[in-house]
C-alpha positions in Angstrom: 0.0 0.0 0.0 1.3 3.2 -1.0 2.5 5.3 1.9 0.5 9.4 2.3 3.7 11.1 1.0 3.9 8.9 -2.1 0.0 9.4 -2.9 0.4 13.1 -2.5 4.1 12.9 -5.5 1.7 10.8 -7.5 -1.4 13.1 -7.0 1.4 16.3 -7.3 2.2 14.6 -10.4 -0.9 15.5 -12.3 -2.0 18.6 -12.4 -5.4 19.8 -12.7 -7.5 21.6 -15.3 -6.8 25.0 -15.2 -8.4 27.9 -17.3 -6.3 30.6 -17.0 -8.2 34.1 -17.7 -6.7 38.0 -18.3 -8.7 40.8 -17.9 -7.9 44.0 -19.9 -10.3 46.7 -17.6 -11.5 49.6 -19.4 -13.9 52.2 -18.5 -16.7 51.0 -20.7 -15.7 47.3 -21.8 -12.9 44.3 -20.4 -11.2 42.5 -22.3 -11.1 39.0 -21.6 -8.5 36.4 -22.5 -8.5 32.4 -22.0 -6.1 29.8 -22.5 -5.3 26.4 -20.6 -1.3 26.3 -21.5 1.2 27.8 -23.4 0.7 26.3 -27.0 -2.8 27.0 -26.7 -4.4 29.7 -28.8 -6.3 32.0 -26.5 -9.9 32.6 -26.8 -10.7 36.1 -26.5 -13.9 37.6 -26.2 -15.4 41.3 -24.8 -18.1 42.2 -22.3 -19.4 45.0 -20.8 -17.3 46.7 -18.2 -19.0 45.5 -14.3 -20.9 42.9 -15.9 -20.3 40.1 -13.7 -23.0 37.9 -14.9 -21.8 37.8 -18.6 -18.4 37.5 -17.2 -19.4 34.2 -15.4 -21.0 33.2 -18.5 -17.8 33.3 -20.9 -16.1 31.6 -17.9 -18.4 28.5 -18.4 -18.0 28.7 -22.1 -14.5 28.6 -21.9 -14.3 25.7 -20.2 -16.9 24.2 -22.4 -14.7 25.4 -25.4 -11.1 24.0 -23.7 -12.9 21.0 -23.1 -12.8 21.3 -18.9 -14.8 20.3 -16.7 -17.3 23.0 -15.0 -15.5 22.5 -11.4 -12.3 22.9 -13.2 -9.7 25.2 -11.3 -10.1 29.3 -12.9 -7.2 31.0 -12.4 -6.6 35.2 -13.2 -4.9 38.5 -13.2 -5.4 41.8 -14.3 -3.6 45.3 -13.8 -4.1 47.6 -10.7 -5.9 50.7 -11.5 -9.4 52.7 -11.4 -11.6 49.4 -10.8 -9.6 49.1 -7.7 -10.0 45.5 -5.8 -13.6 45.4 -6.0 -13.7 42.3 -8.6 -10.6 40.8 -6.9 -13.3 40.4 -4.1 -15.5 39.4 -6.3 -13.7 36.5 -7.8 -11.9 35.1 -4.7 -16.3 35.0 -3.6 -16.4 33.0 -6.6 -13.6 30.5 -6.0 -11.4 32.1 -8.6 -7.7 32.4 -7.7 -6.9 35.7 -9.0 -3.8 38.0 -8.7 -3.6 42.2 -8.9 -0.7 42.9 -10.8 1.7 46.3 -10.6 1.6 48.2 -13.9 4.5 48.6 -13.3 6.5 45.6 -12.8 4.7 44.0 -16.4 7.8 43.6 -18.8 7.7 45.5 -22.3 9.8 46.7 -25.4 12.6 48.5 -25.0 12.3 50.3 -28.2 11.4 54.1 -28.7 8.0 53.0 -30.2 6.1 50.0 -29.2 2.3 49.1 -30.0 -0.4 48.5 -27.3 -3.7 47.4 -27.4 -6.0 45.3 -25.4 -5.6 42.4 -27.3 -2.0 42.3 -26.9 -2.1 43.8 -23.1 -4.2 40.4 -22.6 -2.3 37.8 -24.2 0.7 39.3 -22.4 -0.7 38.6 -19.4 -2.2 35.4 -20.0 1.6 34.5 -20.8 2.7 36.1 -18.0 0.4 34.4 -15.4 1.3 30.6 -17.1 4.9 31.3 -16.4 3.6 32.3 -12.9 2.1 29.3 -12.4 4.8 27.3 -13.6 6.7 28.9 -10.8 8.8 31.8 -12.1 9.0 33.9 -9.0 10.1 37.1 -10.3 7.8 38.0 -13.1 6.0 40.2 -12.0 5.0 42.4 -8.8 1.7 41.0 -7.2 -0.3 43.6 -5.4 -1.0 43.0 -1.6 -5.2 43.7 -1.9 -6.0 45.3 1.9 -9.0 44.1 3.3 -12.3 46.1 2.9 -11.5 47.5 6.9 -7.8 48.2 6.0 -8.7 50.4 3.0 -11.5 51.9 4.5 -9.1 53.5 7.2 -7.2 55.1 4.5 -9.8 57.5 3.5 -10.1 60.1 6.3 -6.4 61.2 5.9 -6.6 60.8 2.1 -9.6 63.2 1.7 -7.8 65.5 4.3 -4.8 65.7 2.3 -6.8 65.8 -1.1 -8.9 68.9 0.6 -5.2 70.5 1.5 -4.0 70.5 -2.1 -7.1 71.1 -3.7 -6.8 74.5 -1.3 -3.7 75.3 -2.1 -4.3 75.3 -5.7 -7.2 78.2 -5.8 -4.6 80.0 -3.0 -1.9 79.6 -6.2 -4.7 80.3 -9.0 -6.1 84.0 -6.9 -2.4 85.2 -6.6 -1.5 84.1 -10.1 -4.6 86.3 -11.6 -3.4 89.1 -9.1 0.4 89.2 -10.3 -1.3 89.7 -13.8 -2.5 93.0 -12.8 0.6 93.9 -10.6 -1.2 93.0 -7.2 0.4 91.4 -4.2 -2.1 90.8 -1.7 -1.8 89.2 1.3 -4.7 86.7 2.1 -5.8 87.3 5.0 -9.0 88.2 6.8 -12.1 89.8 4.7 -10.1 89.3 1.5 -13.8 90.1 -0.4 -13.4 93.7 1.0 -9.8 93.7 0.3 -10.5 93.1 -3.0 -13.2 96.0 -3.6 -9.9 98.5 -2.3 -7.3 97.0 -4.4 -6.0 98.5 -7.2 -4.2 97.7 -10.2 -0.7 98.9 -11.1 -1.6 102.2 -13.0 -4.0 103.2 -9.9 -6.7 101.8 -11.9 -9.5 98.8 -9.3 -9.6 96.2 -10.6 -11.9 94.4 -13.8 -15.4 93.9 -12.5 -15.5 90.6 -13.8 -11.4 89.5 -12.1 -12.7 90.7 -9.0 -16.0 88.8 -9.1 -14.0 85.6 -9.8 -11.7 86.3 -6.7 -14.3 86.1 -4.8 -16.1 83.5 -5.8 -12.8 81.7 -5.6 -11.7 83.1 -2.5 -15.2 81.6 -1.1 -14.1 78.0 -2.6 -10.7 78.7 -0.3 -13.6 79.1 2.5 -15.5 76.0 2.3 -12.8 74.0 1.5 -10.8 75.6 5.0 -14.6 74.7 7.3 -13.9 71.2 5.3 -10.6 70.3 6.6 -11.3 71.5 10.1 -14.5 69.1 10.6 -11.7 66.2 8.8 -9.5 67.0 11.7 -12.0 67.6 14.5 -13.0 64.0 13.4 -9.6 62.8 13.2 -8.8 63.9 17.1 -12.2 62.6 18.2 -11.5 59.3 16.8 -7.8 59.5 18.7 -9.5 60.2 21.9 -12.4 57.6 22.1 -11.8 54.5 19.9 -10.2 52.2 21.8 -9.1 49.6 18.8 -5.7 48.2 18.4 -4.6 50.3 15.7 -5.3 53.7 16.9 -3.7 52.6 20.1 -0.5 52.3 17.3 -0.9 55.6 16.5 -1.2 57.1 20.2 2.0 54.6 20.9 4.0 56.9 17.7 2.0 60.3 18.6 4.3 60.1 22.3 7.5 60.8 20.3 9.1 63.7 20.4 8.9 65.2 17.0 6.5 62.9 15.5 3.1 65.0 15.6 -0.4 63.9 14.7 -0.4 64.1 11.3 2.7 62.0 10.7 1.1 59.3 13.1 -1.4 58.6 11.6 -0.5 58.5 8.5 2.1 55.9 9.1 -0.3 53.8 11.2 -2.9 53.7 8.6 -1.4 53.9 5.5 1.7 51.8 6.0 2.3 50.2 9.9 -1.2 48.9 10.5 -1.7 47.6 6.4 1.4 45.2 5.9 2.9 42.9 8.7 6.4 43.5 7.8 9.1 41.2 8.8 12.5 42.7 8.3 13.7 45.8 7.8 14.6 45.5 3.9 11.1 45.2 3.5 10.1 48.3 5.3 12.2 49.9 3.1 11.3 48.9 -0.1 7.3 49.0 0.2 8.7 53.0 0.9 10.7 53.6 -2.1 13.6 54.3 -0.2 16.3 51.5 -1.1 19.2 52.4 -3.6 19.0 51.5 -7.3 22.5 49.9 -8.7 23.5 50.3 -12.0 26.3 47.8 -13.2 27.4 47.0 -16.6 30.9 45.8 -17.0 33.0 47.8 -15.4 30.6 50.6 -15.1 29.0 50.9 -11.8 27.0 53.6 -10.6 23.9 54.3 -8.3 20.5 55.6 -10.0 19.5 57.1 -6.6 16.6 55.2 -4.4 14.0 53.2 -6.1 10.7 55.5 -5.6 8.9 52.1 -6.2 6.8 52.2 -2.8 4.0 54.0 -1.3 4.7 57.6 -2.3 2.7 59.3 0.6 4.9 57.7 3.4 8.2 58.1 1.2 7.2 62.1 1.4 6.4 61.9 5.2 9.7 60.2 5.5 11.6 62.6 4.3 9.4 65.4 6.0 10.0 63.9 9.7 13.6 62.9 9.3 14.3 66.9 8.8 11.9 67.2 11.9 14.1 64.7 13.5 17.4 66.3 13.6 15.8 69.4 15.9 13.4 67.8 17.8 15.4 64.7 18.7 19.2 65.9 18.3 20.6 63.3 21.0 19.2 60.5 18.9 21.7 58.0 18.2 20.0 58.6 14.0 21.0 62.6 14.1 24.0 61.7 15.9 24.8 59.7 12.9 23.6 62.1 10.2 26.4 64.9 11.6 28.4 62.9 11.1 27.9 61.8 8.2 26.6 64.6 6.5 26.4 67.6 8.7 29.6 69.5 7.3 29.3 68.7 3.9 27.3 70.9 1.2 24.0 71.1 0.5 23.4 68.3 -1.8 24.8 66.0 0.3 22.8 66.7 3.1 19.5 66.5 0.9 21.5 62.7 -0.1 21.9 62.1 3.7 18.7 62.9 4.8 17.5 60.3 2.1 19.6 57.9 4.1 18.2 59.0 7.9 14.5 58.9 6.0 14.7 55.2 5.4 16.9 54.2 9.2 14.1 56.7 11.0 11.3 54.7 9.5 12.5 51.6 10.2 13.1 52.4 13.9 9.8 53.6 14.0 8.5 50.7 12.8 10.3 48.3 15.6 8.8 51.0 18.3 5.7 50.5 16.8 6.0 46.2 16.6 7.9 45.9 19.8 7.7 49.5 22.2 11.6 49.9 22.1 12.5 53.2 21.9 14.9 54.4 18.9 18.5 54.6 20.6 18.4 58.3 22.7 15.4 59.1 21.3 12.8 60.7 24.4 9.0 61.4 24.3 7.0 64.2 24.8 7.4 66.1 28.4 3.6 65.6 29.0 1.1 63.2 27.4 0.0 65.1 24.3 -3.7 65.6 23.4 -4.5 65.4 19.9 
């Protein structure tokens, strides 16, 4: 009688039906593409963009088509983008084993001009996905899909920072228009009234129709100002009363000196609380901050860091690690920085604070995983209150 380990080689030995299916997601219609192995000339065939139902029915044509049977394993991909991770839910409900690939990480032509279509977008990645599951590690970059909790904490800061710029940019637009006319006016209280005194360069107020659009635009500036202070009245409230492990994180980070509330959070929700990192190489390449050889023969130089990661903490990074040299300046990190850096000129401090960037976030990261304080770092006099 054959021994368990021998049944499983033999049963290993066979694998199963497979449909393998690519999806090429545009805003009206996808794309699909099925095949069952390499040789095999993929069936392709368009539906409606959302419609799951005709999706599910090409599905069991396929199989029908290939010749599988209906409980015959479905395996998929398609490209990260606007449809999000909706239908990666979707599918995995569906017992499809499905991968969200990284646009970026999908190998093309080198050459100055190269065509792209759906057609050819799909059977790349039907190819792709059989040399994935042949088990060629590196051919792509899968995306890690949060869960709907885990992306659902992302939106508060998000929407806060998207309300920032969008404020920012009618600030830039009403002092663009006023340079125009030779105006420099300072922003500041009843800027509507301002506006009515304000004159142009040759003495002259200003257009009816200008000044009717500053105001209008300074009243955009307005709502969008009330907006962000009910995002942040929200975002202390939920600091002070939820008691759930991950805002507990970002009280734990908040308690450093030089870390405020802002930068707390934002690493506890969009990075900290999302992946469960296991070294430090990792935290620093889902950031964007590890270094980018560049060897041919006996040419060898370094391309800078890989800006590969999640761009909002790789900006915070950089933002806090200046923060960190005045508000922590016994750290054993700014310590290290003068050092390093702290005489030489200005580009290579901007190079060095690169380097503190990526050390600060991953001692951040142990405090946050195991409470131990970066080396000389100390926390706030007196508990802060968001």
């Amino acid at each position: 009688m054959a021994t368990p380990a021998a049944r499983r080689i033999e049963q290993d030995s066979f694998p199963r039906p497979t449909l393998y299916l690519a999806f090429a997601l545009g805003k009206n219609t996808w794309k699909l593409g099925f095949t069952i192995g390499v040789a095999q000339q993929p069936r392709e065939r368009m539906i409606p963009a959302g419609e799951v139902e005709r999706l599910q029915q090409e599905i069991a044509r396929a199989k029908q088509r290939f010749g599988l049977p209906e409980e015959a394993c479905v395996m998929s991909c398609y490209e990260a983008g606007r449809d999000g991770f909706w239908l990666h839910r979707y599918l995995g409900a569906h017992g499809i084993q499905n991968h969200v690939i990284d646009s970026a990480s999908i190998e093309v032509n080198r050459r100055q001009r190269r065509a792209k279509t759906d057609r050819l977008d799909v059977r790349k990645l039907l190819t792709m996905l059989l040399r994935h599951s042949a088990g060629e590690k590196k051919v792509w970059s899968v995306v890690r899909v949060p869960s709907v909790e885990e992306e659902d904490r992302r939106q508060l800061h998000r929407e806060l920072t998207t309300a920032k710029q969008d404020r920012t940019r009618i600030v830039n637009r009403i002092k663009g228009l006023l340079a125009g006319h030779g105006v420099q006016l300072v922003l500041q209280g009843d800027v509507e009234a301002q506006l009515d005194q304000t004159h142009q360069w040759d003495g002259a107020p200003l257009p009816s129709a200008l000044r009717s659009r500053l105001k209008r635009a300074w009243q955009q500036v307005g709502f969008l100002t009330a907006h962000i202070q009910t995002l942040e009245a929200e975002r202390r409230a939920l600091l002070r009363h939820r008691t759930d492990p991950v805002i507990a994180q970002v009280r734990q980070l908040f308690t450093l000196r030089g870390i405020g509330i802002k930068s707390a959070w934002l690493y506890i929700m969009e990075f900290f609380a999302w992946r469960d990192f296991q070294t430090a190489k990792q935290v620093g390449a889902l950031a964007g901050l590890t270094t980018t050889p560049h060897q041919s023969g006996q040419s060898r130089r370094e391309l800078g860091i890989a800006k590969a990661g999640n761009r909002h903490i790789r900006a915070m990074a950089i933002e806090i690690a200046w923060a960190w040299r005045r508000f922590q300046p016994d750290s054993a990190l700014s310590q290290w920085y003068e050092r390093r850096f702290g005489a030489g000129s200005a580009r290579l401090r901007k190079l060095g604070i690169v380097a503190l960037a990526r050390k600060l976030l991953i001692a951040l990261w142990r405090f946050v995983k195991t409470g131990v304080l970066p080396e000389g770092a100390v926390l706030k006099t007196a508990t802060p209150s968001p």
